[in-house]
VEXDREN-2710 file (C-alpha; in Angstrom, 1 decimal):
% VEXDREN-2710
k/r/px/py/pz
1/UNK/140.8/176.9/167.5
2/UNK/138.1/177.9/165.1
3/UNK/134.4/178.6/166.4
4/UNK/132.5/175.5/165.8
5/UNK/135.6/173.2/164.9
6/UNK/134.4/170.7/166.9
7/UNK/131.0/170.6/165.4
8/UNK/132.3/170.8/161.8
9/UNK/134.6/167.8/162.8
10/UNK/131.8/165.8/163.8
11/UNK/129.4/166.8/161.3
12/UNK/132.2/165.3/158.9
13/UNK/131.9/162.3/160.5
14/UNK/128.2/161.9/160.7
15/UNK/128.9/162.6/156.7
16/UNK/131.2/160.0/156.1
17/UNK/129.0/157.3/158.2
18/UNK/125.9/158.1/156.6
19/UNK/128.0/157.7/153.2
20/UNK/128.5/154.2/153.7
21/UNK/125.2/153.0/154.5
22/UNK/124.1/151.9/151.7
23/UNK/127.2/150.4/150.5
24/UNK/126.6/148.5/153.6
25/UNK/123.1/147.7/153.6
26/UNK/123.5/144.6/151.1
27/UNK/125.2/142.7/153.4
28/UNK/122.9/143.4/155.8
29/UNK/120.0/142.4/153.9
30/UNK/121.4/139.3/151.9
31/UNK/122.5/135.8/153.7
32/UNK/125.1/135.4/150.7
33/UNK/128.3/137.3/150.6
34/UNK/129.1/136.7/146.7
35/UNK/125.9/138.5/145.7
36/UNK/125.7/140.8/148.6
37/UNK/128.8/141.8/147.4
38/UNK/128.5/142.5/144.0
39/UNK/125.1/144.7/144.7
40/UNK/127.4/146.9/146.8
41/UNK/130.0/147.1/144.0
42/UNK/127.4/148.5/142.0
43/UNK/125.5/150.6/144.9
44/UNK/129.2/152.1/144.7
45/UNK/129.4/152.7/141.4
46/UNK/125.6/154.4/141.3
47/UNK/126.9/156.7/143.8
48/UNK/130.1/157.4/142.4
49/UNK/128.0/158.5/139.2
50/UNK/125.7/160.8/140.8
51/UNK/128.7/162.7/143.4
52/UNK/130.6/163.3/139.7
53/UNK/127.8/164.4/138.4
54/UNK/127.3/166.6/141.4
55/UNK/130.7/167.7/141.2
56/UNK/130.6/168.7/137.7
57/UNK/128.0/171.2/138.2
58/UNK/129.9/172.6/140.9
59/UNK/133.3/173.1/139.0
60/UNK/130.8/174.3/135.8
61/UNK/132.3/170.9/133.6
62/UNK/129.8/168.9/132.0
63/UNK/128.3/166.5/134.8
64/UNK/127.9/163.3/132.3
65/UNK/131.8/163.7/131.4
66/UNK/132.9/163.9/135.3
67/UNK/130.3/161.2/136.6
68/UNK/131.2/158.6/134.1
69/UNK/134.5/159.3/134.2
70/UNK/134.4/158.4/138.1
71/UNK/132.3/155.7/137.0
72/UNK/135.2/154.3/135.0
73/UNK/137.5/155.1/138.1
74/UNK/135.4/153.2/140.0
75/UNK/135.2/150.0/137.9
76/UNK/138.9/149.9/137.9
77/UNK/139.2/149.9/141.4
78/UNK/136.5/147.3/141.6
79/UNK/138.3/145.1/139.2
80/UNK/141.8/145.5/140.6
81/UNK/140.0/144.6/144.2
82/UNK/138.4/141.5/142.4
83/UNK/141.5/140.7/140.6
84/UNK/143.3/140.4/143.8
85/UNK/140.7/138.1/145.2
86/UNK/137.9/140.5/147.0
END
């Protein structure tokens, strides 16, 4: 084993939790699903924006290119999700 493979492991998991939060949150906060739902679609979408953007300065492409292009990736997902009745 790796020095620290445990922490890294759990680190990754604090990561992910703290991740979904605020796709969370909405329902959370709202007493509707429907709209509660939507605002999470679009938390999503915000943050898929700003991780490609993130990740376009890291790989040295253009940030706009790679955050709305997850953008786009995103809103399929979200339309194939509300297509099959989510």
């Amino acid at each position: 084993r790796a020095p620290g493979g445990e922490f890294l492991a759990a680190l990754g998991d604090e990561v992910v939790f703290v991740s979904t939060l605020p796709v969370v949150l909405p329902f959370v906060v709202m007493e509707q699903a429907q709209p509660a739902l939507r605002v999470s679609n679009a938390i999503a979408i915000t943050m898929l924006f700003f991780c490609g953007c993130a990740f376009g300065r890291i790989t040295g492409r253009n940030p706009w290119v790679t955050g709305i292009a997850l953008v786009l990736l995103g809103a399929v997902l979200v339309a194939i999700t509300m297509a099959l009745g989510g």
